[in-house]
C-alpha positions in Angstrom: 245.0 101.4 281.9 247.1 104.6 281.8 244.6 106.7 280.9 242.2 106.2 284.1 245.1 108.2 286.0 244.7 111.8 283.7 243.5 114.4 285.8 240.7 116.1 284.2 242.0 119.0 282.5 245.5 116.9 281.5 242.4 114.4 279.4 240.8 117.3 278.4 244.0 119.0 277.1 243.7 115.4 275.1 240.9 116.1 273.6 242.8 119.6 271.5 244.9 117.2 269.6 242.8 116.1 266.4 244.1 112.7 266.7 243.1 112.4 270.1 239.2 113.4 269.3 236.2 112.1 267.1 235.5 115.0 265.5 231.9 113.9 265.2 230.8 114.1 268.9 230.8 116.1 271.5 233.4 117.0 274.6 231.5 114.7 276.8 231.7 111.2 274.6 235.4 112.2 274.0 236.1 112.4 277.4 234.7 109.4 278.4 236.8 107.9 275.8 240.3 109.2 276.6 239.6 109.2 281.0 237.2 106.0 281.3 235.3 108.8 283.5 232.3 110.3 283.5 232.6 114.5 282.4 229.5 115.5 284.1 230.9 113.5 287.5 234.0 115.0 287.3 232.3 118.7 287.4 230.6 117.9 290.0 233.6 116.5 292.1 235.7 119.9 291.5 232.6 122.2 291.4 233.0 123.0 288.1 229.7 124.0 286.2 228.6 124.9 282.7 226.3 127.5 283.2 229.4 129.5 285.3 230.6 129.9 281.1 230.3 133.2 279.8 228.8 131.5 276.5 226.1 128.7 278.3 223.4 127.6 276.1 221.2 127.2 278.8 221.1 123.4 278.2 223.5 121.7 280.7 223.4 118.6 278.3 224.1 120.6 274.9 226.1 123.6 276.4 227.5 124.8 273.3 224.9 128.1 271.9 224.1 127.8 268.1 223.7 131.1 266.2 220.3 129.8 264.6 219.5 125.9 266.1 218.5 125.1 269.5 221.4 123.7 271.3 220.2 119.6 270.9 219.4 120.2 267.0 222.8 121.8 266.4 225.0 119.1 268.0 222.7 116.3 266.2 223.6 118.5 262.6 226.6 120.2 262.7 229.1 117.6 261.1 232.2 118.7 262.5 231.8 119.4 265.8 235.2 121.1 266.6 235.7 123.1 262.8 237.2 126.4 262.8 235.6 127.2 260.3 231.9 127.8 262.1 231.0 130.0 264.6 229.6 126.6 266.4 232.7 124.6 266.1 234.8 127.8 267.6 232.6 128.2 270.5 232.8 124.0 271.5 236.8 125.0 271.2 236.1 128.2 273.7 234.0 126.1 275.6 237.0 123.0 275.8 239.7 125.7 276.9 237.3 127.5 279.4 237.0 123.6 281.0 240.5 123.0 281.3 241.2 126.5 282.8 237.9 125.9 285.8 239.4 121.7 286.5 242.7 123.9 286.8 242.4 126.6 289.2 240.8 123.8 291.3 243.9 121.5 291.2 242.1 118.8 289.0 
């Protein structure tokens, strides 16, 4: 399969296009769909770490903040998970480009 050969930020980048992504789950899931590759394996490969983003939950599974839900409650609720029209959906999309930009400078 084609897609086991995407670097990391080129299935990421992927993950932008609305018909590339279920809008209903998170980076992770959709990266595992589009790479065949685990997200959290790939970090660790390049060195690339959530809580180096200026925006870190705290929560290395639920990385993404919420303005009023703990980080687990607000993935499990928020409906679209990449909307721009919430403050949540935004910061998965700053969260997304600040991946790509980190597997980048490190050549992956």
């Amino acid at each position: 399969m084609q897609s086991k050969k995407l670097k990391p930020s080129d299935a990421l980048k992927k993950i932008r296009w609305f018909w590339n992504r279920r809008r209903f789950v998170g980076i992770c899931y959709n990266y595992e769909k589009i790479s065949d590759r685990n997200l959290f394996n790939d970090m660790r490969e390049s060195g690339v770490d959530f809580r180096e983003w200026d925006e870190f939950s705290g929560s290395f599974y639920y990385p993404v903040p919420h303005n009023k839900l703990s980080p687990k409650y607000a993935y499990n609720k928020e409906y679209f998970l990449f909307s721009y029209l919430t403050s949540y959906g935004r910061r998965r999309r700053r969260l997304l480009a600040w991946l790509i930009k980190e597997f980048e400078s490190k050549g992956a």
